[in-house]
Phi, psi and omega in degrees: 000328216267307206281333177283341176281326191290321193296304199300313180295344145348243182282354163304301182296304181327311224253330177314292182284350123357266178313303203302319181281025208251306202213133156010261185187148198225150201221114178256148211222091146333138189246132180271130156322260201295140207240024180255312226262133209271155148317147163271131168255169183202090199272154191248113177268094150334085183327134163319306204281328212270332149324286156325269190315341154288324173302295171293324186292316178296321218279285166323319171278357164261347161304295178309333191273311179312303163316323175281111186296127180310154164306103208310134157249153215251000000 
């Protein structure tokens, strides 16, 4: 179980950073209720560092997901 969790959380950060290196900047729009009331926008910016350090840091934790030994069957 330890290992499937180490793999997925993984490749999410591979796939994080991926995207952060993809776009920009991301811009999420609330959906209004009310047809008076305007959307909230809400823009997300990336830091310059968080594309790399996310790439590599899943890269490694999947590396890691390997190294952990399956369960003895019996």
């Amino acid at each position: 179980m330890w290992r499937a969790f180490f793999l997925a959380a993984g490749i999410y950060c591979c796939i994080l950073g991926a995207e952060c290196l993809a776009i920009d900047r991301a811009i999420l729009v609330t959906k209004a209720e009310d047809h008076n009331v305007e959307a909230e926008h809400r823009e997300i910016l990336p830091p310059a560092w968080a594309p790399w350090s996310l790439i590599s840091a899943g890269a490694v934790v999947v590396l890691y997901s390997f190294t952990i030994p399956r369960r003895a069957k019996d």
